[in-house]
Phi, psi and omega in degrees: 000132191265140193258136187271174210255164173269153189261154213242158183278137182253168186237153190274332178279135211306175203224103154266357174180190168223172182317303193311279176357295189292003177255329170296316184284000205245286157277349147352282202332283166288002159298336208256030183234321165137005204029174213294339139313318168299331188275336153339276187302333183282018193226017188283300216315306196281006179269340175302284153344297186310293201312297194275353171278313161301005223221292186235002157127193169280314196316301166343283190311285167354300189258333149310320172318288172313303155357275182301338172292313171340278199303339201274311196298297162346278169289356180271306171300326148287344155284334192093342225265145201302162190268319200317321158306308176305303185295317129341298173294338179319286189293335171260019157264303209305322191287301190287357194257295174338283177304312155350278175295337172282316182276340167076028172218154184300318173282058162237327166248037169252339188286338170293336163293331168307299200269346178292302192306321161287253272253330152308326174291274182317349167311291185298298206297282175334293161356294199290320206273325160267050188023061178222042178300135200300341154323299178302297192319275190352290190306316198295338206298319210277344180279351218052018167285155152318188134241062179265349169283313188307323183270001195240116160318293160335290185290316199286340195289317166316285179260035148274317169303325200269352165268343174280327165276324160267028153247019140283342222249334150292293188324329188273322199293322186275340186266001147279343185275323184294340180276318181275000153293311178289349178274312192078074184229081178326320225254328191276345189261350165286327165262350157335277171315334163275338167272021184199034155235284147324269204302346156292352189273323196274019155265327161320295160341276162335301176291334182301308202292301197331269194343302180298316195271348175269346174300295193285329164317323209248350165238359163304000000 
């Protein structure tokens, strides 16, 4: 005679990863960003820019800029290290050197980053207000998890904050930069975007990793 097994109790709050899961889910994360080198890196071209537009003009700058996204690119294909970032960074240099040069001012090739940062901020804000914070949406997307976390208040509150923080942290990137734009002060919107670009990011980053491992704490 055979003993049928005890049957095991479920809990109501959605089961979206376990402790291990969160050690995994963590550099996912930051693989598909490019890791810290792709986030490094996405910030030459335009340290580049800054340097060579007072030194040698715009054209000069323009194409040392591309130039280094290449070489970014380049070299990331030679470690093996993911391309999607590199590629990306190609195309969003490739994008800011174009309006530059089409407008023929050194601030020109800052402006597609201005509004991508509006319109990314508000993006992240909506998110949040129809509860789909876009943060979570991401994750789940690059983890392969549900969105059985979006019903536990509690795991969603975690990637409301960390969706929230970084659509202040564009909102503020555009309403400062867009004010040394209207000024035109070229040379100060370059160092804006390198002082309010790495480093808000890697705070963002920090509440995400928060967001993610308290997400997963409280409904594992």
């Amino acid at each position: 005679m055979t003993q049928s097994l005890p049957e095991h109790t479920t809990t109501e709050q959605p089961n979206i990863g376990t402790r291990a899961d969160s050690e995994l889910c963590t550099p996912t994360l930051l693989e598909q960003l490019g890791g810290v080198g792709g986030l490094v890196s996405s910030v030459v071209p335009a340290v580049v820019f800054v340097a060579v537009n007072p030194l040698a003009g715009l054209q000069p700058a323009i194409w040392a800029s591309l130039g280094v996204a290449v070489a970014v690119g380049i070299w990331r294909r030679l470690r093996r290290e993911p391309l999607q970032p590199a590629v990306s960074g190609i195309f969003g240099v490739a994008v800011c050197a174009f309006i530059a040069y089409r407008t023929g001012e050194a601030r020109g090739f800052f402006l597609y980053g201005i509004w991508y940062s509006l319109i990314a901020g508000l993006m992240l804000i909506s998110s949040v207000v129809v509860r789909r914070p876009l943060v979570g949406m991401l994750w789940s997307a690059f983890n392969g998890f549900g969105g059985d976390w979006r019903t536990n208040r509690r795991a969603r509150f975690g990637f409301d904050v960390a969706t929230v923080v970084w659509a202040v942290f564009l909102l503020a990137r555009f309403g400062v930069q867009r004010y040394l734009y209207d000024l035109q002060q070229a040379d100060w919107l370059g160092v804006a975007r390198l002082a309010m670009g790495l480093p808000l990011t890697a705070v963002a980053a920090l509440v995400t990793i928060w967001a993610i491992r308290r997400a997963l704490r409280v409904a594992g």
